[in-house]
Backbone as ProteinMPNN parsed JSONL, in Angstrom:
{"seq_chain_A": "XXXXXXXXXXXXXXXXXXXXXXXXXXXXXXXXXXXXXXXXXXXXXXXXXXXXXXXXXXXXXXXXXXXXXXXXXXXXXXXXXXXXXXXXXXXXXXXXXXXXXXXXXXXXXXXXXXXXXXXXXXXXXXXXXXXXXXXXXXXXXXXXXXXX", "coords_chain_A": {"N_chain_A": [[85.693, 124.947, 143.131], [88.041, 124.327, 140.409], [88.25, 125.318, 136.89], [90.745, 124.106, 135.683], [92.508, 123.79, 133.117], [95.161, 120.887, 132.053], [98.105, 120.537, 132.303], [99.811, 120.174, 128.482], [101.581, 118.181, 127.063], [104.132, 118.09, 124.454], [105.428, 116.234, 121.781], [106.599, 115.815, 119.043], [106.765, 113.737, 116.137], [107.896, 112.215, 113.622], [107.054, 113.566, 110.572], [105.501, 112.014, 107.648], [103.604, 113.751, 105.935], [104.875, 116.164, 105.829], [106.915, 116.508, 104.884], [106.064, 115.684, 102.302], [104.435, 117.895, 101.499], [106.998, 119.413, 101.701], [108.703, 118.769, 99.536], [106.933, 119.104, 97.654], [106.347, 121.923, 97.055], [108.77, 123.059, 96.744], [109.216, 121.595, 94.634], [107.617, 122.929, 92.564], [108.063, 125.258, 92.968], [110.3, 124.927, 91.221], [109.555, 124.546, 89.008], [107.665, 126.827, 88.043], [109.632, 128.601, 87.542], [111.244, 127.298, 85.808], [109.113, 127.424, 83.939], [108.461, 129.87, 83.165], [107.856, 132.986, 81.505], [110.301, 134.318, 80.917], [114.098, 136.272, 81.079], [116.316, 134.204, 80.363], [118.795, 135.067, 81.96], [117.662, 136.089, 84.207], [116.014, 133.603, 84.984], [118.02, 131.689, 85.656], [119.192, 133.197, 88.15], [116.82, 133.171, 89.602], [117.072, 130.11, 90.177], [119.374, 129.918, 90.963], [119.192, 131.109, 93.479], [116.808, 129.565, 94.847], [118.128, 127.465, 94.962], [120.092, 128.019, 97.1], [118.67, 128.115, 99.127], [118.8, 125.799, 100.151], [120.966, 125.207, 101.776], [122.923, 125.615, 104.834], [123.226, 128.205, 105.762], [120.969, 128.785, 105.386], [119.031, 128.757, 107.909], [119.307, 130.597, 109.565], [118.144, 132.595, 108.673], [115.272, 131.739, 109.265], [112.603, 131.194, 111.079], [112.652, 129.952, 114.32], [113.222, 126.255, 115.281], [110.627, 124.48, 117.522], [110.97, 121.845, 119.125], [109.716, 120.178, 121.168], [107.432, 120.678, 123.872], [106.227, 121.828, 127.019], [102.922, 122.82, 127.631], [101.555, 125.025, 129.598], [97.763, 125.79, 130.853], [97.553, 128.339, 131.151], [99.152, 129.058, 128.906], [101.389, 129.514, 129.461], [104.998, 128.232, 128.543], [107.345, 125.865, 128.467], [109.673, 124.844, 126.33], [111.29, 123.322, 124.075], [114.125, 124.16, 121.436], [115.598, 123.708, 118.24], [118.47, 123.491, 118.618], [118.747, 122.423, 121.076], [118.582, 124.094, 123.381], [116.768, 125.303, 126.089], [113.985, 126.926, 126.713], [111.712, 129.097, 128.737], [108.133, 130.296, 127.68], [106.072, 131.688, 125.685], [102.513, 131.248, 124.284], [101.354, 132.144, 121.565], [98.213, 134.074, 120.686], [98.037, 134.04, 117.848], [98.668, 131.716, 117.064], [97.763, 129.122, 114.274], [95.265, 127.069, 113.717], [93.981, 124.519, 112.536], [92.221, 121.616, 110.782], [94.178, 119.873, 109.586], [96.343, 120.663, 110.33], [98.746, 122.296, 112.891], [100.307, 125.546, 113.688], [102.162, 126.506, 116.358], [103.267, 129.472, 117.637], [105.205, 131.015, 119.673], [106.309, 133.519, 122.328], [109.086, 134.671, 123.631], [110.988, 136.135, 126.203], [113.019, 138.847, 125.703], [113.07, 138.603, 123.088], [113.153, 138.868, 119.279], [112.646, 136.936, 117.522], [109.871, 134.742, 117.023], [109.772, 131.609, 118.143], [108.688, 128.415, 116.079], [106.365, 125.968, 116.295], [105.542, 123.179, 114.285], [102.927, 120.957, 113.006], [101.828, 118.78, 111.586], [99.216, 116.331, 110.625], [99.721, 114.037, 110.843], [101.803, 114.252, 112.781], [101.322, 113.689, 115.463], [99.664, 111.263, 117.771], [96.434, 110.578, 116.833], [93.869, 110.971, 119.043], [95.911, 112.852, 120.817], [96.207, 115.183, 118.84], [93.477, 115.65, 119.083], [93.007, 116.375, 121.377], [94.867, 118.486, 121.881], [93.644, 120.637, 120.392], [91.779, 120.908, 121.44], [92.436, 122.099, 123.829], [93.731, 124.408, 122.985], [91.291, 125.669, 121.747], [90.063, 126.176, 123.828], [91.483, 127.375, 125.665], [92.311, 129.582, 128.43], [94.382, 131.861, 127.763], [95.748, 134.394, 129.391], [97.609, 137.473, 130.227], [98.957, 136.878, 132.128], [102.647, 136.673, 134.164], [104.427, 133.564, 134.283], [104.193, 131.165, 137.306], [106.792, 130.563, 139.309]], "CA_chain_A": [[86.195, 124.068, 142.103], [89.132, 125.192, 139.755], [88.085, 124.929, 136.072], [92.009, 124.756, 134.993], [93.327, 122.866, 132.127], [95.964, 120.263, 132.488], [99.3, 121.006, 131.085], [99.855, 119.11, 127.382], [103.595, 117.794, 126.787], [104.31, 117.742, 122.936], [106.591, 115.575, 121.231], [105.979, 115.508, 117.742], [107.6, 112.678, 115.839], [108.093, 112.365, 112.331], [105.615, 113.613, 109.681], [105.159, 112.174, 105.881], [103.239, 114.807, 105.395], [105.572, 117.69, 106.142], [108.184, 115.936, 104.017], [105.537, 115.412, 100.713], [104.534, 119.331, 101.252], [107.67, 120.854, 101.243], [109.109, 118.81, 98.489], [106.191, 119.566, 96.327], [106.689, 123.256, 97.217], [110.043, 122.736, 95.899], [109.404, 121.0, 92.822], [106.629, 123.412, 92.012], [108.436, 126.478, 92.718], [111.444, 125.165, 90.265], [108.699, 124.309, 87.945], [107.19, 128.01, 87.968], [111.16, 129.187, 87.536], [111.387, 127.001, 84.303], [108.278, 127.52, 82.58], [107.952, 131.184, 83.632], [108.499, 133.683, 80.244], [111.557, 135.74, 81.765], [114.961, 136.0, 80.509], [117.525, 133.1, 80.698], [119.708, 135.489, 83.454], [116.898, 136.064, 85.5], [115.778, 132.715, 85.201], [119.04, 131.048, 86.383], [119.619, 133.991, 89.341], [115.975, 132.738, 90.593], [117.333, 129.011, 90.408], [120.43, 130.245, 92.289], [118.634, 131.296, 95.154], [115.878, 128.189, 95.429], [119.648, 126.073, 95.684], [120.671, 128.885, 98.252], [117.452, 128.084, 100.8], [118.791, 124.201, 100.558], [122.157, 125.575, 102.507], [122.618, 125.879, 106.156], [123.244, 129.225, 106.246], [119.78, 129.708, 105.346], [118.858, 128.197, 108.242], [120.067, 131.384, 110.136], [117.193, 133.73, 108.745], [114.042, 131.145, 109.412], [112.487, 130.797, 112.488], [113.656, 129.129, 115.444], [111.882, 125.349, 115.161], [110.751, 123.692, 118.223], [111.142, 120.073, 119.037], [109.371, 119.442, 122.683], [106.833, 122.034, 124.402], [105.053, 121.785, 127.263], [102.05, 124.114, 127.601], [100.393, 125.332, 130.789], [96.509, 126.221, 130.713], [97.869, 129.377, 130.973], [99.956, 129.504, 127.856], [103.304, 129.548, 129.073], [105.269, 127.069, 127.897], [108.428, 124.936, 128.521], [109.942, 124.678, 125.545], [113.071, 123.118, 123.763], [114.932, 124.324, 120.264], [115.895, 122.6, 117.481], [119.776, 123.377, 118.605], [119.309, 121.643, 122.528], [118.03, 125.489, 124.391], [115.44, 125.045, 127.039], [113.256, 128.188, 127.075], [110.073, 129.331, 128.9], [107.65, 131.087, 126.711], [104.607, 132.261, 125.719], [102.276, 130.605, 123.266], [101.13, 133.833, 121.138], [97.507, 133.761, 120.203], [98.039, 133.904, 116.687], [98.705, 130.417, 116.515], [97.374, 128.515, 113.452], [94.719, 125.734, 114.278], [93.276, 123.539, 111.423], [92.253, 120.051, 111.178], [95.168, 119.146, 109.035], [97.671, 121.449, 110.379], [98.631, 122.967, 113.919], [101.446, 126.042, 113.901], [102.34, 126.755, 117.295], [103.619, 130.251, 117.362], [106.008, 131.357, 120.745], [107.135, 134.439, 122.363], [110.31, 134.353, 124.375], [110.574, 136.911, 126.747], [113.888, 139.653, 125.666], [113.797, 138.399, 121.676], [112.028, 139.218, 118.258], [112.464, 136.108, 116.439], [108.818, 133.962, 117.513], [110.16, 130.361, 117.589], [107.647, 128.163, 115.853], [106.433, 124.376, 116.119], [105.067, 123.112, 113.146], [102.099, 119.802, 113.887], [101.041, 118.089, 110.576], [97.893, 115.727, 111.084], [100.714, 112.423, 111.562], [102.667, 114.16, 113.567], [100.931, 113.315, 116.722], [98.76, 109.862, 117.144], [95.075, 111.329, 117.13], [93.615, 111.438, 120.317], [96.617, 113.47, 121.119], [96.221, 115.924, 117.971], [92.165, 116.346, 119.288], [93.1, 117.219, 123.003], [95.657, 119.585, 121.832], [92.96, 121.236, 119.425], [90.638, 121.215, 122.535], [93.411, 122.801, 124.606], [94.173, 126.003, 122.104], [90.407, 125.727, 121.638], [89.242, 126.468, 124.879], [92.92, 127.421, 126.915], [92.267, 131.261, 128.984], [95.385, 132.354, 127.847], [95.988, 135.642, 129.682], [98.687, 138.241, 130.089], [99.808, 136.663, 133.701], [103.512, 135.892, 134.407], [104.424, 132.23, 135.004], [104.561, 130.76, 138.462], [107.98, 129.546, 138.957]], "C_chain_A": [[86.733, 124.91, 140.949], [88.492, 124.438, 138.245], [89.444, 125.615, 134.932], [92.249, 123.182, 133.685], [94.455, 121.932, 132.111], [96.986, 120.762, 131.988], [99.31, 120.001, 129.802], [101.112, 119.358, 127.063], [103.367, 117.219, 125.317], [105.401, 117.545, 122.34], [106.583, 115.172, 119.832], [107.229, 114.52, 117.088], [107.754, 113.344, 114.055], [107.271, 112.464, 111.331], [106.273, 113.537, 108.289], [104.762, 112.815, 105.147], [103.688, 116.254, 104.903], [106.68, 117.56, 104.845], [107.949, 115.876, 102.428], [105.268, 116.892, 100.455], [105.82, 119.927, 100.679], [108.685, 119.961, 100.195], [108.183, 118.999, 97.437], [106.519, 120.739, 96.37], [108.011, 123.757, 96.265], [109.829, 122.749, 94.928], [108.301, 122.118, 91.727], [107.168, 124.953, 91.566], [109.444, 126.209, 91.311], [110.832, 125.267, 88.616], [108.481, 125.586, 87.039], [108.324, 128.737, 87.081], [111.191, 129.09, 85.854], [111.208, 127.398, 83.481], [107.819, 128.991, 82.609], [108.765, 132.072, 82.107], [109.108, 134.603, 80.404], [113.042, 135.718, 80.709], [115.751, 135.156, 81.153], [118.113, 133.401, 81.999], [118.6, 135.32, 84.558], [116.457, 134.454, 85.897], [116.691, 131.72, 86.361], [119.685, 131.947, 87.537], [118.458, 133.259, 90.356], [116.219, 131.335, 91.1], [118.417, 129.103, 91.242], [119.686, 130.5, 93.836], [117.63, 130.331, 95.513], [117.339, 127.137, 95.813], [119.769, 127.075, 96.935], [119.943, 127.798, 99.384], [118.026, 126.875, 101.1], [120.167, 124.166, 101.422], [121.634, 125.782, 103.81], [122.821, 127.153, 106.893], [122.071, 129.734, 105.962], [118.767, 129.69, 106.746], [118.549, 129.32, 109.821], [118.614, 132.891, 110.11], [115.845, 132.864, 108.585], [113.656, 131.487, 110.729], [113.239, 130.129, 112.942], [112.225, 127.311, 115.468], [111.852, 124.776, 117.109], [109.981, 122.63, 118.131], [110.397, 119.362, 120.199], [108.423, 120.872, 123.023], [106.05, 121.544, 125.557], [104.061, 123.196, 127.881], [101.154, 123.966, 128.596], [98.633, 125.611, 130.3], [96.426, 127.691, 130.283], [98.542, 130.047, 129.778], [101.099, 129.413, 128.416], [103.356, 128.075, 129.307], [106.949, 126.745, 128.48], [108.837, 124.483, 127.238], [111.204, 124.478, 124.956], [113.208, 123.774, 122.206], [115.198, 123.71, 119.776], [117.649, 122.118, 118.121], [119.622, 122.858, 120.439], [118.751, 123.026, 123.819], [116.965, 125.099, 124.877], [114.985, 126.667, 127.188], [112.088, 128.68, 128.396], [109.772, 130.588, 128.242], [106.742, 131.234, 126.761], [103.781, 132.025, 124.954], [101.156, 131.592, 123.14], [99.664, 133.078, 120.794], [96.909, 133.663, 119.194], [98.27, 132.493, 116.166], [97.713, 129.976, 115.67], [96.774, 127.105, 113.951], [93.647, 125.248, 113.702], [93.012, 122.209, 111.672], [93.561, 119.295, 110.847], [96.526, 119.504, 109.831], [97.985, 122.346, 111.702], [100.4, 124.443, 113.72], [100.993, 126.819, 115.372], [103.098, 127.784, 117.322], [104.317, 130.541, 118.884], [106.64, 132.738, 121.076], [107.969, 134.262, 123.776], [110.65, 135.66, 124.568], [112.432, 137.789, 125.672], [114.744, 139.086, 123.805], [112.602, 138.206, 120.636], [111.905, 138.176, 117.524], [111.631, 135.607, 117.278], [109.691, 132.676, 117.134], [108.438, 129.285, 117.216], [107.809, 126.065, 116.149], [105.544, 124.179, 115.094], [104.377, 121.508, 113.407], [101.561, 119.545, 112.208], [100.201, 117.106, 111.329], [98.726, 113.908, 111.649], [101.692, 112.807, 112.436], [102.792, 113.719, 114.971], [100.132, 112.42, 116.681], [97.297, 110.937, 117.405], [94.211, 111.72, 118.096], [94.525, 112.19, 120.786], [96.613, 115.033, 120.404], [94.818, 116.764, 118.643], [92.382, 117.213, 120.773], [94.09, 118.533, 123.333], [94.687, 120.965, 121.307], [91.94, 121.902, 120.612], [91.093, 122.308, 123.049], [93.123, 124.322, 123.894], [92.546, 126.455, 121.849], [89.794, 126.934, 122.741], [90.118, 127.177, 126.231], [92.339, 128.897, 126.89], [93.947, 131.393, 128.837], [95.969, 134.248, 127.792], [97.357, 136.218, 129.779], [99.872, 137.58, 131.317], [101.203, 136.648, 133.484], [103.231, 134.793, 134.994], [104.953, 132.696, 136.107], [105.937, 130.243, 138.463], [107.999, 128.855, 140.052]], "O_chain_A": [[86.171, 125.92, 140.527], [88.24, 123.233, 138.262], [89.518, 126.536, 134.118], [92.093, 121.961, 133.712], [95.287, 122.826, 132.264], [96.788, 121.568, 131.079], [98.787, 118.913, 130.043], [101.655, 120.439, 126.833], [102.682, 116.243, 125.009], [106.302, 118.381, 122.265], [106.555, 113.961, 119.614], [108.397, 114.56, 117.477], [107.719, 114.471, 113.561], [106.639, 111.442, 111.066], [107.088, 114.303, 107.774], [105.092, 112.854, 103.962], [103.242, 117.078, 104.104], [107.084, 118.441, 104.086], [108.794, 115.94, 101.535], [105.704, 117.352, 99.4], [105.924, 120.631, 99.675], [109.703, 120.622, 99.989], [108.623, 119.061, 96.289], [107.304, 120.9, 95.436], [108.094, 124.595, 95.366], [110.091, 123.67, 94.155], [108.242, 122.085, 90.497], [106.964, 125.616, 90.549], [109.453, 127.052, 90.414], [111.28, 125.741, 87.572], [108.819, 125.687, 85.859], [108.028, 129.366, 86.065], [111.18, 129.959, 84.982], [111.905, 127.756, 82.532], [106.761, 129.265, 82.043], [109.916, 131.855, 81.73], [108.704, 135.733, 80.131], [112.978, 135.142, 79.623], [115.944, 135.246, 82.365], [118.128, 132.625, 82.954], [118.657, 134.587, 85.545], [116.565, 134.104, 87.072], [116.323, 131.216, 87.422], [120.754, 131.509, 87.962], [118.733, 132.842, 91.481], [115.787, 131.063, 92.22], [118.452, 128.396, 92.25], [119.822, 130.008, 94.956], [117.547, 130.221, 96.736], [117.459, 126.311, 96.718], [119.352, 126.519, 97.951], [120.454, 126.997, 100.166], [117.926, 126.577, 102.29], [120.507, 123.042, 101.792], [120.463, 126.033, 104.094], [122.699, 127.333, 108.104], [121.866, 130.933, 106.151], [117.811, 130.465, 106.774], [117.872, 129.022, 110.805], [118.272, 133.715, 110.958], [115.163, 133.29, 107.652], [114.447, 132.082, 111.461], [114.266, 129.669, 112.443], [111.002, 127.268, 115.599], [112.866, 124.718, 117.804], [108.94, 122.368, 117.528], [110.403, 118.133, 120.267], [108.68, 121.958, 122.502], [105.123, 120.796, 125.246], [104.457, 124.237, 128.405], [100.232, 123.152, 128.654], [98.482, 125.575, 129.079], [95.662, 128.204, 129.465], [98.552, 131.264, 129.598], [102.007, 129.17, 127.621], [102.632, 127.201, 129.785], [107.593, 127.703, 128.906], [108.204, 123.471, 126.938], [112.147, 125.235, 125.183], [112.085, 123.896, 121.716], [115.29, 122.632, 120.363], [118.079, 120.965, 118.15], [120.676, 123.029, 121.05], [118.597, 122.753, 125.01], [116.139, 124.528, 124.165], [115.698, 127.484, 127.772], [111.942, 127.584, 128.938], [110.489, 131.581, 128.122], [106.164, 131.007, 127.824], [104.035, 132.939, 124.17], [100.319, 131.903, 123.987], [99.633, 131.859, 120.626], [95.72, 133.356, 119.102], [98.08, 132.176, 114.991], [96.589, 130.297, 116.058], [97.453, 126.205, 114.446], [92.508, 125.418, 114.137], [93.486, 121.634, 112.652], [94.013, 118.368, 111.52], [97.523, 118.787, 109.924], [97.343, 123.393, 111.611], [101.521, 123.939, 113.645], [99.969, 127.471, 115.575], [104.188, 127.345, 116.955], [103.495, 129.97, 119.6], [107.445, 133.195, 120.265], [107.495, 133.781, 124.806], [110.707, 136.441, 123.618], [112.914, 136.966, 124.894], [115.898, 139.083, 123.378], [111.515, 137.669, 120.848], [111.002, 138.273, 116.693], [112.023, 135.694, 118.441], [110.259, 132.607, 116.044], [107.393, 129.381, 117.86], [108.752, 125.274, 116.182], [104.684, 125.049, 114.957], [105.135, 120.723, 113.978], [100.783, 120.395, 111.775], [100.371, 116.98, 112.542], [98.379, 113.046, 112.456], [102.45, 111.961, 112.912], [103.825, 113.448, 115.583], [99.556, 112.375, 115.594], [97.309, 111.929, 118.134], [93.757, 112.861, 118.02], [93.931, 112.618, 121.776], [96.917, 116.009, 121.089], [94.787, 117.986, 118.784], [92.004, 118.341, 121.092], [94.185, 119.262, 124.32], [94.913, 122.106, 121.712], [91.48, 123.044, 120.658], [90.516, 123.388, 122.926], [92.353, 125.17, 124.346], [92.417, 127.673, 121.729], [89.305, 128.051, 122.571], [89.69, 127.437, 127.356], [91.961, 129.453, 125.859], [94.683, 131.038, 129.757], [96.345, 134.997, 126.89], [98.291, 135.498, 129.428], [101.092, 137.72, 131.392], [101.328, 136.592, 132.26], [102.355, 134.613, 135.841], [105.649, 133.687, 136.333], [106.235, 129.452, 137.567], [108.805, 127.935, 140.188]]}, "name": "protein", "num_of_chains": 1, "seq": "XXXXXXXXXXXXXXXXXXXXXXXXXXXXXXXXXXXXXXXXXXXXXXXXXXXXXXXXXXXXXXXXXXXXXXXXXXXXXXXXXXXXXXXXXXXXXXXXXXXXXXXXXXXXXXXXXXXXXXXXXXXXXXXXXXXXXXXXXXXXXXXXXXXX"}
């Protein structure tokens, strides 16, 4: 008797949470910018570049996000891109795994950028969030190559 893990297919939907973070982040950093005792130039060079990040060429030096994953017992993964790319990958064991907050970290075999998935606590309904938690919990994720 095989004590393997099932695969878990992740589809994360839309999180309120992700959306109230990173505009507080925002509003906090411009805050800092404001009330910070610098000079005027510097002030308005650091406000130039918080507008920059809100461009799509910044978009270019982030990670890679993904949108769909599914994850063997084993760690490798099936995984889509924000831009439509189907990968298989490797789900690094640095991944981030909180109650509130899951980052799913990826390595993709012949490239240095890690693409990441990012799991706020609404992004998945809850029984789905715990069996994932279980998964990364308890998943033997060894060096193997996938089966194809």
């Amino acid at each position: 008797m095989t004590n393997r893990l099932p695969a878990i297919h992740i589809k994360p939907g839309p999180s309120r949470q992700q959306v109230i973070w990173h505009r507080s982040l925002y509003l906090m950093t411009f805050l800092a910018i404001i009330s910070a005792s610098i000079g005027l130039i510097v002030k308005i060079l650091l406000l130039i570049v918080l507008l920059l990040t809100k461009l799509p060429v910044y978009g270019k030096f982030t990670p890679e996000q993904v949108i769909k994953a599914v994850i063997k017992g084993n760690g490798w993964s099936k995984i889509v891109l924000a831009d439509g790319t189907k990968r298989t990958a490797r789900l690094r064991t640095d991944s981030l795994v909180t109650p509130w907050l899951i980052l799913l970290r990826f390595d993709v075999r012949g490239r240095w950028r890690h693409p990441v998935m990012v799991l706020f606590q609404d992004t998945l309904p809850p029984t789905e969030m715990r069996s994932l938690r279980i998964f990364l919990k308890h998943g033997s994720f060894t060096r193997e190559e996938p089966v194809v």
